[in-house]
C-alpha positions in Angstrom: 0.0 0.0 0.0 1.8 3.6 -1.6 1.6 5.6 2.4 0.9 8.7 0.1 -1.0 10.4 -2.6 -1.9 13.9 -3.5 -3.0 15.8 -6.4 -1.5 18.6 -8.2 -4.5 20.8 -6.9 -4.1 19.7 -3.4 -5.9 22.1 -1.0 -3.6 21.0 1.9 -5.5 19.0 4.2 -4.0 15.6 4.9 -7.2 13.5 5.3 -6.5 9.8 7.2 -8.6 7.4 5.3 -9.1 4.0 7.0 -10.1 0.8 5.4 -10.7 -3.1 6.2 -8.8 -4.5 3.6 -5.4 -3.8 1.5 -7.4 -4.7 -1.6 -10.2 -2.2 -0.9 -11.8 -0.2 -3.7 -10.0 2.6 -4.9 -13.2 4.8 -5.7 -13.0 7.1 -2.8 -9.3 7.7 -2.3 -9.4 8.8 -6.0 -12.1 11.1 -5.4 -10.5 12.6 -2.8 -7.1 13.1 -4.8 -9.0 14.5 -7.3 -10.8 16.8 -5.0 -7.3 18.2 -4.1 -7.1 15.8 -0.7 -3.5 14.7 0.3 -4.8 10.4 1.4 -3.3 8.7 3.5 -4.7 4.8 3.5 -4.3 3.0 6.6 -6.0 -0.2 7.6 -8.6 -0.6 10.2 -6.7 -3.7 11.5 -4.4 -1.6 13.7 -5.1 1.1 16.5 -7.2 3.7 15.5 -5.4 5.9 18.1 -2.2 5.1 16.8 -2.9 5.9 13.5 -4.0 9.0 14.0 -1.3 10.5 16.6 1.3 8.9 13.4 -0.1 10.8 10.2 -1.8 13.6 12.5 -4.8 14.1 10.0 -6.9 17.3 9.2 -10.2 14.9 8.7 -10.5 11.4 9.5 -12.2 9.2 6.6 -13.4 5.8 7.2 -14.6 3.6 4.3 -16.1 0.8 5.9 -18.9 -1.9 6.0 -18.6 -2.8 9.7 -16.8 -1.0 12.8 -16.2 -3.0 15.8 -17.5 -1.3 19.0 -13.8 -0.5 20.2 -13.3 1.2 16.5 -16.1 3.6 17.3 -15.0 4.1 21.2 -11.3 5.0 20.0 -13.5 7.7 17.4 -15.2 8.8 20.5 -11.6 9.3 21.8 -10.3 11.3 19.2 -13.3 14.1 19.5 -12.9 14.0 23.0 -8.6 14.9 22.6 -8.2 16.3 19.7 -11.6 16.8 18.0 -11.4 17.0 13.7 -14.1 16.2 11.0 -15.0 12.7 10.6 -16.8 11.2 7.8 -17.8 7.4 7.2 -18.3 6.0 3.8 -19.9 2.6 3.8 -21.9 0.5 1.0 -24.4 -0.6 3.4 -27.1 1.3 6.0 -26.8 -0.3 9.2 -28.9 1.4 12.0 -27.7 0.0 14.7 -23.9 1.1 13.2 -25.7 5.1 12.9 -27.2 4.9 16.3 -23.1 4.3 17.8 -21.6 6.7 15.2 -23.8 9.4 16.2 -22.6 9.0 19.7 -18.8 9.4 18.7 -20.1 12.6 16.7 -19.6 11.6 13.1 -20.1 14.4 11.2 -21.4 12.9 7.7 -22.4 8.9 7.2 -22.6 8.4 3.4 -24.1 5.3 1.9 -23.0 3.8 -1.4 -22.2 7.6 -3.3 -18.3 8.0 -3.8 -18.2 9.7 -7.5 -15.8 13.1 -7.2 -18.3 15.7 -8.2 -20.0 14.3 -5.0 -17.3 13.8 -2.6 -16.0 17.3 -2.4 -19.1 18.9 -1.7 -20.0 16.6 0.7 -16.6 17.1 2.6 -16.4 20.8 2.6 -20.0 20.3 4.6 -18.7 17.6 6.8 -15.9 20.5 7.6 -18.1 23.3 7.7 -20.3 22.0 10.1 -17.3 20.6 12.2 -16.1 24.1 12.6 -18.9 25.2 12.8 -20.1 22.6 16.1 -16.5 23.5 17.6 -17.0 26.9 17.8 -20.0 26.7 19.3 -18.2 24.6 21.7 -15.6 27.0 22.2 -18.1 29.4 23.2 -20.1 27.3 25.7 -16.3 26.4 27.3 -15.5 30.0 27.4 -18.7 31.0 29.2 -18.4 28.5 31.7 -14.6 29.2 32.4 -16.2 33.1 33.0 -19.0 31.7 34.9 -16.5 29.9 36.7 -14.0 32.7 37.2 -17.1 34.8 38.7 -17.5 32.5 41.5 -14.0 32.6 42.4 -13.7 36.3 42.4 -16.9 36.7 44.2 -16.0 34.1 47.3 -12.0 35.8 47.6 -14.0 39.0 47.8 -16.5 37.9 50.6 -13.0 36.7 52.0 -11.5 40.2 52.0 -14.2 41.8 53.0 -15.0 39.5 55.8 -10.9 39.1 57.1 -9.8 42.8 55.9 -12.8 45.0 56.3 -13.2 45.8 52.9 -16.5 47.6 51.5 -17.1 45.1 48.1 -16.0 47.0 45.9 -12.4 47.9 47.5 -11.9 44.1 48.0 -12.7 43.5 44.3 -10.2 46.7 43.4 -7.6 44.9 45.8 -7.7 41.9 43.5 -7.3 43.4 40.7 -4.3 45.1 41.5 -2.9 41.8 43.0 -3.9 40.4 39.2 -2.0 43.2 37.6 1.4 43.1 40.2 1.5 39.0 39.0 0.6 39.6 35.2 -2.1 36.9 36.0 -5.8 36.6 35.7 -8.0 38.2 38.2 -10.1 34.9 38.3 -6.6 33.1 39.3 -5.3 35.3 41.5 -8.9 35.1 43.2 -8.3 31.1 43.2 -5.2 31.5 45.2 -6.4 33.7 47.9 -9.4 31.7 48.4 -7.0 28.5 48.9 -4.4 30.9 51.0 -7.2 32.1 53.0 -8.6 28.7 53.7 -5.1 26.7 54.7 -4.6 29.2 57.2 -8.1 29.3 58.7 
């Protein structure tokens, strides 16, 4: 099996592209060259994981009939470490297959259609709506870290105010000075006075 190919038009995204047999069907992998795609084949009969930290893919590709319940946990894995599109190609619908995919967060399942003119759209929509879910994600993280940081700053100040005699808003000015002496993050600098405060109470 070549461990490389890429078109003259490539669009730079290495896409992984597993498959169950060495003699598998060349249809999709030359879709994808011709779509621009650098491919990288590897077989499903190793670690998924493995795979994936060696040829550190943009998108992940799997054409496939069957995936065993440990592929689809270490696909679970990989959105959960180091999230990227995923797409499965597969000749056959299996429900049962769809209900586990959709818990690992596939981003496209496509049955039987692997003609170039249909590829390509189809992954720049598998990509789109990857970005698309991780930025919501990244969003939803950053509110809870602020919701999070608020907390913090809110109990060091009922600290201050309750061991120092600080009106709220003097305690809240004290940490922020603190925050800008240490060139750290108020919410931080809030953490370590709370834990200060508590190991010496």
């Amino acid at each position: 099996m070549q461990d490389q190919y890429k078109s003259q038009s490539s669009n730079g995204l290495k896409v992984l592209l597993l498959v169950e047999d060495s003699n598998y069907d060349r249809d999709l992998q030359n879709a994808l060259v011709t779509c621009g795609y650098h491919v990288y084949p590897r077989l499903t009969n190793v670690s998924i994981l493995k795979v994936v930290d060696e040829v550190a893919p943009d998108v992940l590709i799997l054409d496939v009939d069957r995936l065993s319940s440990e592929d689809i946990h270490s696909l679970t894995i990989v959105n959960q470490i180091d999230p990227k599109p995923i797409v499965v190609f597969t000749e056959f619908s299996d429900e049962i297959m769809i209900n586990k995919l959709i818990n690992s967060q596939v981003n496209a399942y496509i049955v039987g259609d692997k003609l170039p003119h249909h590829v390509g759209p189809t992954m720049q929509i598998a990509i789109a709506r990857f970005k698309q879910v991780q930025s919501l994600k990244d969003e939803l993280n950053e509110a809870k870290r602020r919701l999070d940081g608020r907390k913090w700053i809110d109990k060091a100040k009922g600290i201050l105010m309750q061991h120092k005699g600080l009106t709220e808003d003097q305690a809240y000015r004290t940490l922020r000075k603190m925050a800008m002496d240490n060139s750290q993050k108020i919410d931080d600098v809030a953490k370590n006075v709370v834990s200060v405060m508590q190991a010496v109470s």
